[in-house]
VEXDREN-2710 file (C-alpha; in Angstrom, 1 decimal):
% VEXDREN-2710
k/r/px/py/pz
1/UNK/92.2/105.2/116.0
2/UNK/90.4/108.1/116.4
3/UNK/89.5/108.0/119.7
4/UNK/92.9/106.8/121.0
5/UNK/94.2/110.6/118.9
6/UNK/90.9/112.4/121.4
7/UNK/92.0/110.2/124.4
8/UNK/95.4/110.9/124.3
9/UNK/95.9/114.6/122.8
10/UNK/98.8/115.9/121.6
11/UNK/100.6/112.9/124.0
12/UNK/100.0/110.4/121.3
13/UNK/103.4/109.4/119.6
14/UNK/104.6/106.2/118.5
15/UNK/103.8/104.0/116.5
16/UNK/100.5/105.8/116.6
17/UNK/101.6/108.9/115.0
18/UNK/104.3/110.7/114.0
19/UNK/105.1/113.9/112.0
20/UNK/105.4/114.2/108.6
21/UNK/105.5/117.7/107.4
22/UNK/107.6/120.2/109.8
23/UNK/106.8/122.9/108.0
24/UNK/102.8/122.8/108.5
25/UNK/103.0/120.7/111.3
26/UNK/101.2/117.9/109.4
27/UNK/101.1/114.4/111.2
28/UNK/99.8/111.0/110.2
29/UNK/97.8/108.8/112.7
30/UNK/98.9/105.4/112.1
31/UNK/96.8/101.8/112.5
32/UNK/97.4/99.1/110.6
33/UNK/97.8/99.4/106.7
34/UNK/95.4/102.7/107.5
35/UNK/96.6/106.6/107.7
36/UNK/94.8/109.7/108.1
37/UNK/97.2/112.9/107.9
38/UNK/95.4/115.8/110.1
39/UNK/97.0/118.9/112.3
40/UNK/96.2/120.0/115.1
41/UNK/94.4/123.3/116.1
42/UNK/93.1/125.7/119.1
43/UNK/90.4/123.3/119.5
44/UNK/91.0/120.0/118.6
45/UNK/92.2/118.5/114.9
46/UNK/91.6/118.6/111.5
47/UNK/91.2/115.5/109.4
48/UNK/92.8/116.1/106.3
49/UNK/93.1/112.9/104.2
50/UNK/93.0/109.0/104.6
51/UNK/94.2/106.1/103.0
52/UNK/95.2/102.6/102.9
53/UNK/99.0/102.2/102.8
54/UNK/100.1/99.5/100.2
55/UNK/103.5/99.7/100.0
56/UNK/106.5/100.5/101.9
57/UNK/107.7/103.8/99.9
58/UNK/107.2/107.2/101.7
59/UNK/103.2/108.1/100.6
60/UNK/104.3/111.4/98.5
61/UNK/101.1/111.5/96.3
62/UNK/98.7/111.0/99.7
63/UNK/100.8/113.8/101.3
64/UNK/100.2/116.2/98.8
65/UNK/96.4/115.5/98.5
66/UNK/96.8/116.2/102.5
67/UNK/98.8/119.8/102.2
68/UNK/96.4/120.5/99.0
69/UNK/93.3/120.0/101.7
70/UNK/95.0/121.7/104.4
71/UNK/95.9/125.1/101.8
72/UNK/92.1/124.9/100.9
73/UNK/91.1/124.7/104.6
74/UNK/93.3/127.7/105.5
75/UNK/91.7/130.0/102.8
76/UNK/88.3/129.5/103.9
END
């Protein structure tokens, strides 16, 4: 899943990955049951969070951990 996201750059869409968060360009790499929510910067991306996807209702709770890692990333 990874490699396919270095492979393919910002070309990967779907059902690989999509966007989730407009407003900080946050997007969640897609494989299986699995996501990883990461952005993309000057020089490649940033791996924010992963998690195994259990139900069918929008992942609110693992998007927040994801924005709370990304706030914490952009202040150091």
């Amino acid at each position: 899943m990874i490699d396919l996201l270095a492979e393919m750059g910002g070309l990967l869409g779907a059902p690989y990955s999509r966007m989730v968060d407009r407003e900080v360009r946050l997007y969640e790499l897609r494989a299986g049951a699995h996501r990883v929510a990461y952005v993309r910067q000057q020089d490649g991306y940033l791996l924010l969070h992963a998690w195994r996807k259990r139900t069918r209702k929008a992942d609110e709770r693992e998007l927040r951990r994801a924005r709370a890692r990304l706030a914490a990333a952009r202040l150091d």
